[in-house]
DOLO-159930 format. One record per atom (N, C-alpha, C): x, y, z; residue in one letter. Coordinates in steps of 0.02 Angstrom, whole numbers, plus 32768, in hexadecimal, padded with zeros to 4 digits. Layout:
N
XYZA
...
% end
This chain:
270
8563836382C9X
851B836582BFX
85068330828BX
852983398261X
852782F28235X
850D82B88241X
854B82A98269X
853F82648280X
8510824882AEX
8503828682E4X
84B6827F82F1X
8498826D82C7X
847582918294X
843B828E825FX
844782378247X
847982288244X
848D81DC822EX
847181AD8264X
848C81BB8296X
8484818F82DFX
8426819A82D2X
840481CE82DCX
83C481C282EEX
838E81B182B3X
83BA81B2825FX
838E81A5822DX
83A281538237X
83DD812C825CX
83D180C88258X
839F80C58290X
83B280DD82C9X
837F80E982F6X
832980DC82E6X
831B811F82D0X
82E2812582BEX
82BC80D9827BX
82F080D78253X
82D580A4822CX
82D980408261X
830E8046828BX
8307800C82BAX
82BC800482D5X
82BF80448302X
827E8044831EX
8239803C830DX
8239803182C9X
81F78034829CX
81F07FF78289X
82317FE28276X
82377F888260X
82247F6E8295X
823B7F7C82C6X
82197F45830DX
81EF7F51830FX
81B57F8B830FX
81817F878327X
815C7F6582F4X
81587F7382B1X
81307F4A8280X
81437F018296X
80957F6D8098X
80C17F948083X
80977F958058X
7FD37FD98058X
7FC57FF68020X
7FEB80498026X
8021804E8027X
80408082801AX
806380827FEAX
808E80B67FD9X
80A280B47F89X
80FC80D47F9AX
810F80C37F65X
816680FD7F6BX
814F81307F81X
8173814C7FB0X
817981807FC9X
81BE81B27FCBX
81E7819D7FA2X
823D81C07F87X
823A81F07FB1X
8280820E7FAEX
82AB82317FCBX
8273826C7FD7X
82878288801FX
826982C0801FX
82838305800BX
82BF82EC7FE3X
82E883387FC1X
82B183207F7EX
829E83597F73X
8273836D7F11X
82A5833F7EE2X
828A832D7EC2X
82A1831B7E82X
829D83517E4BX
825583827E49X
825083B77E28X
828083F57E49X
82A584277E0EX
82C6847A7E1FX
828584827E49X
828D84B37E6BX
826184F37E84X
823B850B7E49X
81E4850D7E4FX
81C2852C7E15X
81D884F47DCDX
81E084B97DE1X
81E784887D8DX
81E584597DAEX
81C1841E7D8DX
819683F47D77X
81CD83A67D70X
819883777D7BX
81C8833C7D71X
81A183097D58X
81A482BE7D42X
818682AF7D0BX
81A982567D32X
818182197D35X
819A81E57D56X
817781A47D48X
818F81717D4DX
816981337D48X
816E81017D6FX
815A80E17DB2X
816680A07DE3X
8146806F7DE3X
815E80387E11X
813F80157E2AX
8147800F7E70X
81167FEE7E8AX
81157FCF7ED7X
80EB7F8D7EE8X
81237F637F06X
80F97F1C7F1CX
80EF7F297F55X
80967F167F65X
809B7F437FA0X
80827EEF7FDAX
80867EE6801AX
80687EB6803FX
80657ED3808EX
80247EBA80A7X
80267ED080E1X
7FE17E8780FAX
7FC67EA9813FX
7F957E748156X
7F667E9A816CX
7F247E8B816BX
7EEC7EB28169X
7EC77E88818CX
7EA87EAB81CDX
7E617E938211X
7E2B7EBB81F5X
7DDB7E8A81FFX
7DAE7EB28209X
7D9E7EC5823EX
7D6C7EF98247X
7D737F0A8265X
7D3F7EF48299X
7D037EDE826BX
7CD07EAF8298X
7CEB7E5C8271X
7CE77E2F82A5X
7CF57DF4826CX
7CBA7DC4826FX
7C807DF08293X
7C3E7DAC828DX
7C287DB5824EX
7BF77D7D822FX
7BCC7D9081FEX
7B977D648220X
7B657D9E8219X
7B2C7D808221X
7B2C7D6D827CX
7B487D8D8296X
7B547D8182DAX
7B717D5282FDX
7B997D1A82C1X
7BC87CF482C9X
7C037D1B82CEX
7C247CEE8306X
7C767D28831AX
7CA97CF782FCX
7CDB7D1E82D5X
7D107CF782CFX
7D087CCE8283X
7CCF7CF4824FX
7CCE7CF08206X
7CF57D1381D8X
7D127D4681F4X
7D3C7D7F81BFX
7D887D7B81E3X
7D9C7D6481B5X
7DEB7D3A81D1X
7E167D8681B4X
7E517D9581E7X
7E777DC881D0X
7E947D9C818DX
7EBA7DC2816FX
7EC77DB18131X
7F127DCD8118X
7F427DB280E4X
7F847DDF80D8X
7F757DDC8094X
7F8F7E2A8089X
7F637E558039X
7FAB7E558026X
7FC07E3A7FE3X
7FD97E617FABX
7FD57E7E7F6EX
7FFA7EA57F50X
7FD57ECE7F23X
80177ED87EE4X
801C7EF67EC3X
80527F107E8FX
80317F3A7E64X
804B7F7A7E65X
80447FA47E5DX
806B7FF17E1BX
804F7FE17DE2X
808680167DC0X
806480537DB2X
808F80947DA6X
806180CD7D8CX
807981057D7AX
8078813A7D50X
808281727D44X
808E81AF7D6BX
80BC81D87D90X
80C282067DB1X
80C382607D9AX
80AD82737DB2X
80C482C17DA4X
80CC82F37DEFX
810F83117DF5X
810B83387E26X
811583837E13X
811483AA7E3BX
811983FD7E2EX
815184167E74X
8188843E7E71X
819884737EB6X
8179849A7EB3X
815384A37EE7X
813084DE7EF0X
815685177F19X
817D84F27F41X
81BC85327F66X
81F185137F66X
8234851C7F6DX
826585017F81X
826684D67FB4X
8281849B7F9AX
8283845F7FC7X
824784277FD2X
820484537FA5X
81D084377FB7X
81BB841F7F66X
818783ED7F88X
815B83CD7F40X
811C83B07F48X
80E7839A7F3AX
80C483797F29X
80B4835A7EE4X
809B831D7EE7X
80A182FB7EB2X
805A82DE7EADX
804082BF7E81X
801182837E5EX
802082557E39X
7FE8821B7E54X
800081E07E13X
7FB881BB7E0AX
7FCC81B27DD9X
7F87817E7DB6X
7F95813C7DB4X
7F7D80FF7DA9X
7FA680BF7DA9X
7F6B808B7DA5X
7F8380537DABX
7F687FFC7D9BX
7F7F7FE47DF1X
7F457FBE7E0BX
7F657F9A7E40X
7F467F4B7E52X
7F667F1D7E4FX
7F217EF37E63X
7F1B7EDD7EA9X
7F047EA67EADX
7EFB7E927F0DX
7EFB7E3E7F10X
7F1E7E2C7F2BX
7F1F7DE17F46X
7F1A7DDD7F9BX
7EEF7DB77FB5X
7EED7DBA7FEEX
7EDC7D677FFAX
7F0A7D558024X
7F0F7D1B8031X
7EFA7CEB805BX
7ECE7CAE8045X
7E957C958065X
7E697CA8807DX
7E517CE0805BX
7E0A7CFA807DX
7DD07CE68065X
7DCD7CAF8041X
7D907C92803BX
7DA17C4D806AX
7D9F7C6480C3X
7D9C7C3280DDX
7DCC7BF380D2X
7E0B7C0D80B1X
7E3B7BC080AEX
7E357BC38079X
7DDE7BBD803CX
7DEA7B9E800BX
7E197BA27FD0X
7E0D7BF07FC3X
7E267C0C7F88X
7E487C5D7FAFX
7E7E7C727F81X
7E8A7CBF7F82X
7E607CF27F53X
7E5C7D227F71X
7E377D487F48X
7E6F7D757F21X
7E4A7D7A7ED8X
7E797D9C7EAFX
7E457DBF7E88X
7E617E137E90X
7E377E367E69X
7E647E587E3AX
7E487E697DF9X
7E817E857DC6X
7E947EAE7DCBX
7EB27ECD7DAAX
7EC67F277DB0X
7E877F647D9CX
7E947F897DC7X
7E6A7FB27DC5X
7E8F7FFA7DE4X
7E6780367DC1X
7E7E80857DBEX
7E9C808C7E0DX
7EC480BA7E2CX
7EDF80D07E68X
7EEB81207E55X
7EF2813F7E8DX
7F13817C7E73X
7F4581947ECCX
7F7C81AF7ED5X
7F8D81D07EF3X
7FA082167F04X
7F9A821F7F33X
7FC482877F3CX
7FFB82677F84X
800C82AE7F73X
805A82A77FADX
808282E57FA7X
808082ED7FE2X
80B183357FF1X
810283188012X
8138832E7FFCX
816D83268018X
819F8369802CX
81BD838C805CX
81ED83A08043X
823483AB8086X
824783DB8091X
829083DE80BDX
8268841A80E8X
82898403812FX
828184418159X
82CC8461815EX
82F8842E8161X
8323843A8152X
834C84118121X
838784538115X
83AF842B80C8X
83FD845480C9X
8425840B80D6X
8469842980D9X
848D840C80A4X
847484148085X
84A583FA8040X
849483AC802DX
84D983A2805FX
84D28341805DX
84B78320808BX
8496833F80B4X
8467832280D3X
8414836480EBX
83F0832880FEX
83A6836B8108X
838383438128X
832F834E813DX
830283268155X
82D283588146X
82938328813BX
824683488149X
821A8327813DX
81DD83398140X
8191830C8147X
818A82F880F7X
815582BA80E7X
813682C280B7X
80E482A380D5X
80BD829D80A9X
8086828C80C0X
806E825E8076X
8045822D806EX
802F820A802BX
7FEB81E3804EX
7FA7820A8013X
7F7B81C68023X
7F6B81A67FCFX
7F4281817FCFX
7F2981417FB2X
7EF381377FB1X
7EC781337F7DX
7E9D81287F74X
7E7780FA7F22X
7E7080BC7F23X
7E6680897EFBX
7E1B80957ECEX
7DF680B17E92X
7DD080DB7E77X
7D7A80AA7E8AX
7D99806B7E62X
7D7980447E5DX
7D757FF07E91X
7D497FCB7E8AX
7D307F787EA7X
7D657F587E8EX
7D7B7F137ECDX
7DA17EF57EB1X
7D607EB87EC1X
7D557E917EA0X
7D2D7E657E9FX
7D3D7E177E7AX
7D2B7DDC7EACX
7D467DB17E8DX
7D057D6F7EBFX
7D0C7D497E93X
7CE47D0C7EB9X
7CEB7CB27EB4X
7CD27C9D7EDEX
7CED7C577EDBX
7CA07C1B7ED7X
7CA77BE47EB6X
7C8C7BB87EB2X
7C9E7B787EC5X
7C737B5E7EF1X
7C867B017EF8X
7C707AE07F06X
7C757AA27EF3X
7C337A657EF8X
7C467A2A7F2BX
7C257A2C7F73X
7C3B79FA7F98X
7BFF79C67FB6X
7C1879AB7FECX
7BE27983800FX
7BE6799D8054X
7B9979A3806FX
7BA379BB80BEX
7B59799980DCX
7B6C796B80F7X
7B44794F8118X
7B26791380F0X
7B5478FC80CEX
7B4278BE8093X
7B1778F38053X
7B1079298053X
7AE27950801BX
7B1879797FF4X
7B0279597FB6X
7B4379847F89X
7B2479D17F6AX
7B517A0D7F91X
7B347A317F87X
7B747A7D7F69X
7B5B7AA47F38X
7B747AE27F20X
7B7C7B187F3FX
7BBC7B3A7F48X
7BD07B637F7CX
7BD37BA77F53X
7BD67BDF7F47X
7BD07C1E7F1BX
7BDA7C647F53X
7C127C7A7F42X
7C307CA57F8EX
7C637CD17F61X
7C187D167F5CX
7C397D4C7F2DX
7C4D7D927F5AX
7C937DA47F5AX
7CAF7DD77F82X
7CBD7E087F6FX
7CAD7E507F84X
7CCC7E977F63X
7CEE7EAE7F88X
7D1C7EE07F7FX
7D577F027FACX
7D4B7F547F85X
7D2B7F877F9CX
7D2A7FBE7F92X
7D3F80007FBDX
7D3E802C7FA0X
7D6280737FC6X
7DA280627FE4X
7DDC80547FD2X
7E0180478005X
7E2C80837FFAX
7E5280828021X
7E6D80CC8038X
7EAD80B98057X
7ED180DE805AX
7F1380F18096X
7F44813080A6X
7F4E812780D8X
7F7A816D80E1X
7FB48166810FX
7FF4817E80F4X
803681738107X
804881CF8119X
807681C48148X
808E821E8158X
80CD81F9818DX
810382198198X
813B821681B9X
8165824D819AX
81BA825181C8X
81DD827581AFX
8217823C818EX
8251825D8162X
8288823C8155X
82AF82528141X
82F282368147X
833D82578139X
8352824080F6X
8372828580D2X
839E82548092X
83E6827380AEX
841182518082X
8470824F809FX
848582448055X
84A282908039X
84AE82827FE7X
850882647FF5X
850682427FBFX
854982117FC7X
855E82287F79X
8578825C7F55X
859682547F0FX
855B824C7EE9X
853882207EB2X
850D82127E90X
84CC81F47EBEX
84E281D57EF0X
84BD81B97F12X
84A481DD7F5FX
844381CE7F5EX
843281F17F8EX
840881BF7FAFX
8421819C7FF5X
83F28179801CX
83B881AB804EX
838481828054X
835181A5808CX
833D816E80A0X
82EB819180BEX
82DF815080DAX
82C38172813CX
829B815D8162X
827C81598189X
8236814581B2X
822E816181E0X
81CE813C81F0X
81A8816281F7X
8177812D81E0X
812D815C81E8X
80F3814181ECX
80D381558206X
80828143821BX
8061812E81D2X
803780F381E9X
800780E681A1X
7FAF80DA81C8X
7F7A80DC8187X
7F4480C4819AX
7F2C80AA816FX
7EFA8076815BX
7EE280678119X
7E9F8039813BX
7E70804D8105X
7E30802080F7X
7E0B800880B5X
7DEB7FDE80D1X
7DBB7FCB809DX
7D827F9F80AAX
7D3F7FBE8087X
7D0C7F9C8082X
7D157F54806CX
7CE27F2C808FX
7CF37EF1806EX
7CB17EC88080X
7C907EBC8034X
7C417E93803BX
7C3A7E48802EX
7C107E188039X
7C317DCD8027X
7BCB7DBB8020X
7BBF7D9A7FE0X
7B817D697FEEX
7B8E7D317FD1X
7B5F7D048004X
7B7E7CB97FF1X
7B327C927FFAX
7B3A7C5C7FB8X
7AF77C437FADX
7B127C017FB8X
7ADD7BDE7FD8X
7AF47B877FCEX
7ABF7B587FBBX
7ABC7B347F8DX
7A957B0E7F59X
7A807ACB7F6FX
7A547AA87F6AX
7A457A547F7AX
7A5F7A497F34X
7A8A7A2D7F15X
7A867A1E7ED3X
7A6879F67EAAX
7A6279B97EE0X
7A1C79967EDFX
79CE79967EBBX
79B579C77EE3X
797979E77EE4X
796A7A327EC5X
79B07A3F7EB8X
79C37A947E97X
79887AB27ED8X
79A37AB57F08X
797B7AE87F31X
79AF7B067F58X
799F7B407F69X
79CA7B7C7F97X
79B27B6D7FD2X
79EB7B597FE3X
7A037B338047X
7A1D7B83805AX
7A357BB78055X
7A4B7C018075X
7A677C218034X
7A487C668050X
7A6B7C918038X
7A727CE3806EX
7AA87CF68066X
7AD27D1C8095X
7ADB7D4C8084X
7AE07D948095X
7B127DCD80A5X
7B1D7DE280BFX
7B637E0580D7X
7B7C7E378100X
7BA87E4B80DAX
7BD77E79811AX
7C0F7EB28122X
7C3E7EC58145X
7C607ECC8132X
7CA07EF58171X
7CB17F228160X
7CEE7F3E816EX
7D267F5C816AX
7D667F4E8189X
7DA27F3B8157X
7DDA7F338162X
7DFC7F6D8166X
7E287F688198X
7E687FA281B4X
7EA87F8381B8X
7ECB7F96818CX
7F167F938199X
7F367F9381DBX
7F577F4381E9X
7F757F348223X
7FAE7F72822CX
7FB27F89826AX
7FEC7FA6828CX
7FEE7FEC8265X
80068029827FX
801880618279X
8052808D8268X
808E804F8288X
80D28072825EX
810280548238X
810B806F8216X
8152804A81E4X
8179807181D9X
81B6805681A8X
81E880778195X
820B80678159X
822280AB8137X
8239808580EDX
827680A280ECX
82A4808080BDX
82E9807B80B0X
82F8808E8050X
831880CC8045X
832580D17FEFX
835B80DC7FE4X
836880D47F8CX
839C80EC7F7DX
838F81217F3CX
83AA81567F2AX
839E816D7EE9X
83E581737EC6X
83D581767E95X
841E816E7E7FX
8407819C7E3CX
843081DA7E1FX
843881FB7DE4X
844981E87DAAX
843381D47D70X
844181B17D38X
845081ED7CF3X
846782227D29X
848382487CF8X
844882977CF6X
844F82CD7CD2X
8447830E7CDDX
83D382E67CC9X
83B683187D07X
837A83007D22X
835F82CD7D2DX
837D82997D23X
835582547D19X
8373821A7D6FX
835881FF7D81X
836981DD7DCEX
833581AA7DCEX
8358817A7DEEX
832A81477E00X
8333812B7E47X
82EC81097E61X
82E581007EA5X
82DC80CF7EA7X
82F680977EE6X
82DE806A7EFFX
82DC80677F48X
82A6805E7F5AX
829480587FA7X
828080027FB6X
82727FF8800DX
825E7FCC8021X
82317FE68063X
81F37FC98054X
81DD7FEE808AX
81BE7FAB80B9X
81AC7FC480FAX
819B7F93812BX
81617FAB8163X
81387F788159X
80FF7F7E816FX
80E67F3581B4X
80AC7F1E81A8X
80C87ED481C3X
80E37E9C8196X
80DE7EBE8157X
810D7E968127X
81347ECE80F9X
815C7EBA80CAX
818C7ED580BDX
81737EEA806CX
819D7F12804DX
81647F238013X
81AE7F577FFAX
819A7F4C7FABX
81DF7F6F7F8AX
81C07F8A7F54X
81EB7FC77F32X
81E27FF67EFDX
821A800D7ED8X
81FE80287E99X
824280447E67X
820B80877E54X
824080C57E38X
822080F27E09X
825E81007DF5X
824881237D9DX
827881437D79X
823481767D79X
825E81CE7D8EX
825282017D81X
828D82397D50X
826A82667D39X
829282987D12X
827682E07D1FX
829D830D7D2FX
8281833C7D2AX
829F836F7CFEX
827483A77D08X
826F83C67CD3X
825A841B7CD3X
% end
C-alpha cells in the first residue's frame, strides 16, 4: 500500500507540472501544532505567476491591456492552533510587494512597495499512518491595501514634443488555493507535496494624460479598468521539513504555477 501512495503522490505532482506561484507556503499537511497547542512561525515566499485581463479594450480599443507576468516576495508572521487531531488552521500577517513586467506598454515595469496581506488556511490528515498520511488543505489571500505606482515621459509624436503621465492602481486582489497532499516521514525528515486548484484576482485602474509641451495644453486624458485573473488553474508543490530538534522544524517548498515560485518557514511549537 505504500508504495502505491508513492507511485500516485510522483504521479499526481507530474501531472500538475505539465499542465501548468499569489499563493503562499502551504507545509506539510501533518500539524506542526500537539492536538489542542499552538505553534508560533516566520516565512518567506517568492512568489511568480502570469496574469490576463479579462476585458483587454480600453476605451473600446481591443488589445490595450497586455497579459502581464507578476512577481512578488513575500515575508510574514504565522500562528496556527490543532483544533482536533491531525488538524490545524493557521494565520499570517505579512509585507508583500508586486512587480509586474512591462505593463506600462513595453515602457517601464510596474513596481509597487510593500504593503499589509493577511492569510487563513486549514490543513489536516484524513488519513495518518505514522510515516506516511494524506489530506486536504485549503489557503486564501488577500492583499489589505493599493499597490500603486506611475510613469512619466517626454517624447515626440508627430514632430510635437509632447508629456506622457500614465498613473496605475492594482487593488483587492485576492486568491485561493485548495488541493490534497501526501507527506512520507523519513527519520528527521518529512517530504510532502501535491496538486491543487488555484484562483486569483485583481482590480486594476490606469489614467493617462498627454501634454503639448509646447503650448502646455492637454492633447487627452483617459480612464479605465479591468480585472486581472490568474493564468491557469492547477499546480503543484514539492517540500521538505526537516526537525531542528525538540518543537522547532523548518520548511522549504517549491511551488509551480505557470511559473515556478519558492518558500522557507521556521515554525515552533508549543
Amino acid at each position: 500500500m505504500k508504495k502505491l501512495i508513492v507511485i500516485i503522490f510522483f504521479a499526481s505532482i507530474l501531472l500538475a507540472w505539465q499542465s501548468l506561484a499569489f499563493a503562499g507556503n502551504f507545509g506539510s499537511p501533518k500539524p506542526v501544532a500537539v492536538p489542542g497547542g499552538f505553534a508560533l512561525g516566520v516565512g518567506y515566499h517568492h512568489y511568480e505567476s502570469k496574469w490576463k485581463p479579462q476585458d483587454d479594450s480600453f476605451f473600446g480599443i481591443s488589445d490595450i491591456w497586455d497579459e502581464v507576468e507578476a512577481k512578488s516576495d513575500r515575508v510574514y508572521v504565522q500562528g496556527s492552533f490543532s483544533f482536533l487531531k491531525d488538524w490545524e488552521v493557521y494565520a499570517r500577517f505579512g509585507g508583500t510587494d508586486m512587480r509586474l513586467e512591462d505593463a506600462f506598454a513595453e515602457l517601464q515595469d510596474f513596481k509597487g512597495d510593500y504593503e499589509p496581506y493577511g492569510t487563513a488556511g486549514i490543513r489536516g490528515l484524513f488519513y495518518n499512518g505514522g510515516s506516511w498520511g494524506i489530506g486536504p488543505f485549503a489557503q486564501v489571500n488577500y492583499v489589505f491595501t493599493d499597490f500603486e505606482n506611475e510613469i512619466s515621459e517626454v517624447g515626440i509624436i508627430d514632430g510635437m514634443l509632447v508629456h506622457l503621465s500614465d498613473k496605475r492602481k492594482h487593488e483587492k486582489q485576492w486568491d485561493i488555493s485548495a488541493g490534497v497532499a501526501f507527506y512520507m516521514k523519513q527519520g528527521i525528515v518529512n517530504f510532502y507535496g501535491g496538486p491543487f486548484l488555484y484562483w486569483g484576482k485583481v482590480d486594476t485602474e490606469d489614467d493617462i494624460e498627454l501634454i503639448d509641451v509646447e503650448n502646455d495644453a492637454l492633447l487627452l486624458s483617459a480612464s479605465d479598468s479591468t480585472t486581472y485573473e490568474e493564468r491557469g488553474n492547477l499546480g503543484g508543490y514539492l517540500g521538505v521539513q526537516v526537525s531542528l530538534g525538540k518543537d522547532f522544524n523548518l520548511e522549504v517548498e517549491v511551488i509551480r504555477k505557470k511559473r515556478i515560485g519558492f518558500g522557507t518557514a521556521l515554525t515552533c511549537s508549543f
